[in-house]
C-alpha positions as CSV (number, residue, x, y, z in Angstrom):
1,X,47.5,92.9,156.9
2,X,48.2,93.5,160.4
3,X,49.3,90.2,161.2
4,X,51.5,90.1,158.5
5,X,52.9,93.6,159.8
6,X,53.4,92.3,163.1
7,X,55.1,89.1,161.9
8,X,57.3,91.0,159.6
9,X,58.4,93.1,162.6
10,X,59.4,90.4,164.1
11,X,61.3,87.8,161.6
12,X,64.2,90.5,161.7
13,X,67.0,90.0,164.3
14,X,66.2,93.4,165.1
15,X,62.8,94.9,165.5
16,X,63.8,98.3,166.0
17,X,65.0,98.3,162.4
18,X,62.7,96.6,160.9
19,X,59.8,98.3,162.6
20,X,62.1,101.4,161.2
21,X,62.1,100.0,157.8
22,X,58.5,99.0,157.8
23,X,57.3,102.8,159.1
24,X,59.3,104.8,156.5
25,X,57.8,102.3,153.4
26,X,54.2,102.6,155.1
27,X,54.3,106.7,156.4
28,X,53.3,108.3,152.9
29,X,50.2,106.5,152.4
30,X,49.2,107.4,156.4
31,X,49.7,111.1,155.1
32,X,47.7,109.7,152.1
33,X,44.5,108.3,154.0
34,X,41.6,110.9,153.5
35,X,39.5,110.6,156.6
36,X,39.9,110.4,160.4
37,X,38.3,107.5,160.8
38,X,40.4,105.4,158.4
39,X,43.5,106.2,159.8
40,X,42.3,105.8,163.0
41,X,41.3,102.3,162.1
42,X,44.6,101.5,160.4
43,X,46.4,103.0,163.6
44,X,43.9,101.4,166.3
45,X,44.3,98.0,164.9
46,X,47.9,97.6,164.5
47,X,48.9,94.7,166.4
48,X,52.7,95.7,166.5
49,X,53.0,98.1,169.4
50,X,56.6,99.3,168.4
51,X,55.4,99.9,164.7
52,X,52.3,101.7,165.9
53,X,54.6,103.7,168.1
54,X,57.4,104.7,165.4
55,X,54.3,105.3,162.9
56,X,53.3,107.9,165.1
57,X,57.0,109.1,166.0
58,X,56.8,109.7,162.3
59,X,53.6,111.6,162.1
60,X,54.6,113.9,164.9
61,X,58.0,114.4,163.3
62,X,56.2,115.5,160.2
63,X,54.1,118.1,162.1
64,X,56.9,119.6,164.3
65,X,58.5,122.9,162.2
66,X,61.7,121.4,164.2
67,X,61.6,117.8,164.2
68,X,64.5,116.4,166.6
69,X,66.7,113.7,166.8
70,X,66.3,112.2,170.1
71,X,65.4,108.5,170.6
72,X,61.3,107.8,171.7
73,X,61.3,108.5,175.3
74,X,58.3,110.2,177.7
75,X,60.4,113.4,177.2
76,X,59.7,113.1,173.0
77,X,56.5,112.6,173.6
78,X,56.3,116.6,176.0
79,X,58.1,117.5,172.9
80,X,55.8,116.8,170.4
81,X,53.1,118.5,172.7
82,X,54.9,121.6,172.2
83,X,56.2,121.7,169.1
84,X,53.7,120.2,166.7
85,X,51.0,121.3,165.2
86,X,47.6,120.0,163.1
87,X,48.4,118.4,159.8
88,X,47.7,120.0,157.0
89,X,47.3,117.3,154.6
90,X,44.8,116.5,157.8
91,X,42.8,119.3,157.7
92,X,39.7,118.7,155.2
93,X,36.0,119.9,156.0
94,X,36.2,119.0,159.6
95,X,36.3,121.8,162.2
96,X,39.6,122.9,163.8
97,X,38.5,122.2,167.2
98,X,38.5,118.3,165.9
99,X,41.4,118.2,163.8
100,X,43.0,119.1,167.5
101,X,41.1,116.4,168.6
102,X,42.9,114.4,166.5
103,X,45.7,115.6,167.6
104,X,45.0,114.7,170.9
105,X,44.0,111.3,170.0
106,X,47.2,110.4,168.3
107,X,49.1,111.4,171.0
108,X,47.4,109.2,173.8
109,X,47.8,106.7,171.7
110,X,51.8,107.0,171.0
111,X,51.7,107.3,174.8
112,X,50.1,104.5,175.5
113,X,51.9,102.3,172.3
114,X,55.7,103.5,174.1
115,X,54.3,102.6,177.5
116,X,53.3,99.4,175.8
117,X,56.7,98.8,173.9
118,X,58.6,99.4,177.2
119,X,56.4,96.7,179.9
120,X,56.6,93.9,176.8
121,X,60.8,95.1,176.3
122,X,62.2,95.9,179.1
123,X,65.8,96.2,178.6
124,X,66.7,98.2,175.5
125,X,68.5,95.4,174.3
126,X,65.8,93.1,173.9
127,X,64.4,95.3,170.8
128,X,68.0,94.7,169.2
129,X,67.7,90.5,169.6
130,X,65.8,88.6,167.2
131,X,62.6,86.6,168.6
132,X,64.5,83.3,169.8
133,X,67.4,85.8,171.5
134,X,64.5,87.4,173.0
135,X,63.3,84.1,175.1
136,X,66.1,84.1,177.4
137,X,65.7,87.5,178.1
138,X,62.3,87.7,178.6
139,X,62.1,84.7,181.1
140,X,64.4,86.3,183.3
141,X,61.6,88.7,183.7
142,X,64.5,91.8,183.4
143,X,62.5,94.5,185.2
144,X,61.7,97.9,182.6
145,X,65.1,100.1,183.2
146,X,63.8,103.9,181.9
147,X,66.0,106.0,179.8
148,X,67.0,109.6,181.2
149,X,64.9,111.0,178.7
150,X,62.2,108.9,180.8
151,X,62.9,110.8,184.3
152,X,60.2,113.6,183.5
153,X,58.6,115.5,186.1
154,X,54.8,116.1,187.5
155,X,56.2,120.0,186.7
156,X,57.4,119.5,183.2
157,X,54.4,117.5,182.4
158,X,51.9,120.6,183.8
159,X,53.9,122.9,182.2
160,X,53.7,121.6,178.9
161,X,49.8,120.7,179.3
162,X,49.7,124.6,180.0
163,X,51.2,125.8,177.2
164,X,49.6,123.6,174.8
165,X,46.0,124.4,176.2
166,X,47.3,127.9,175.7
167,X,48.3,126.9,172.1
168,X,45.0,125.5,171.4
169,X,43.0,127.8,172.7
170,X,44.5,130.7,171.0
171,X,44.1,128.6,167.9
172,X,40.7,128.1,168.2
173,X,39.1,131.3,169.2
174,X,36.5,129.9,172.2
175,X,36.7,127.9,175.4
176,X,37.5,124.0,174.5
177,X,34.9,121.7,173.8
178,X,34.4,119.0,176.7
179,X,35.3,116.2,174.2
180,X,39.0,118.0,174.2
181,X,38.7,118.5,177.9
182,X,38.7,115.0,178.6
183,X,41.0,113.9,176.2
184,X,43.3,116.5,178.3
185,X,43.0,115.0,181.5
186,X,43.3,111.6,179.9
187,X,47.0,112.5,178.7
188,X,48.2,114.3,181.2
C-alpha cells in the first residue's frame, strides 16, 4: 500500500496536487483508525515524505479551533504548537498525559517529514514538475532556497515551546512525565 501511495504521488506532473488529492481521499479513515499504535504504523511507514507531511498538515488543521491558510513552512509548524489541541476522536481509554504524547509525536514527525520534503526538493518548483521534469533539476543539485515563513527565530521557537509547556501543563494537572520531557527537547 505504501508503495503504491508513493508511486501514485509521483505519476502526476505535480506532486503537490496529487499528494493533495491523495491526503484529502485518505484523512477520514486516519480520523477513523482506533488506536495509537495503528496510526502510528500507517504514519511511520509512509514512504512518501510529502504525503506523510500534508497528512499531518491535515491532522493538525483538524485540531486547530482556527485552522489557517498559509502554505507548510517551519512557521506552520510554531503554529500548530500553539493553536492545536488533542483530538477528540483521539482520546479513548488512554491517559491525557499520552494523548499529548501523541501530540508530540505527530508533530516531530511533520517536522522532520517538511525538513525531509525540502533537502529531497529544493526549489519550490520542483514539487510542481512531474518525475522526468524533475531530473534536470535535481542534477543541477539547486541548493534548498527557504520560504519567509522559513526565517523563524531561536526566540519564536522558545516562546512557543513556553507557552505550549504552559498549555500542557495546565491541562494536565502535575509536573510532565519524562517521556514528554524528552520528546520536548527533541522538537525544539
Amino acid at each position: 500500500l505504501q508503495r503504491m501511495l508513493s508511486m501514485a504521488v509521483e505519476v502526476d506532473r505535480s506532486p503537490t496536487c496529487s499528494s493533495r488529492k491523495i491526503a484529502d481521499d485518505i484523512f477520514p479513515f486516519i480520523l477513523n483508525i482506533p488506536l495509537r499504535s495503528q496510526r502510528e504504523a500507517l504514519l511511520n511507514t509512509m514512504e512518501s515524505q510529502l504525503l506523510r507531511c500534508r497528512l499531518l498538515e491535515l491532522l493538525f488543521q483538524h485540531s486547530c479551533d482556527v485552522p489557517t491558510t498559509s502554505s507548510m513552512s517551519l512557521d506552520k509548524i510554531l503554529y500548530f504548537l500553539s493553536h492545536s489541541s488533542v483530538l477528540p476522536q483521539f482520546q479513548d481509554e488512554t491517559a491525557t498525559w499520552q494523548r499529548w504524547d501523541e501530540m508530540l509525536q505527530y508533530l516531530s514527525l511533520l517536522l522532520m517529514s517538511y525538513q525531509s520534503v525540502k533537502l529531497a526538493f529544493p526549489l519550490a518548483e520542483h514539487l510542481r514538475s512531474s518525475l522526468c521534469d524533475r531530473m534536470d533539476l535535481i542534477v543541477q543539485k539547486a541548493k534548498p532556497r527557504l520560504q519567509d515563513s522559513d526565517d523563524i527565530s531561536q526566540l519564536d521557537i522558545q516562546l512557543k515551546m513556553n507557552d505550549f509547556i504552559n498549555r500542557m501543563q495546565e491541562a494536565l494537572g502535575q509536573p510532565l512525565p519524562l517521556q514528554i520531557q524528552e520528546k520536548l527537547f527533541m522538537l525544539q
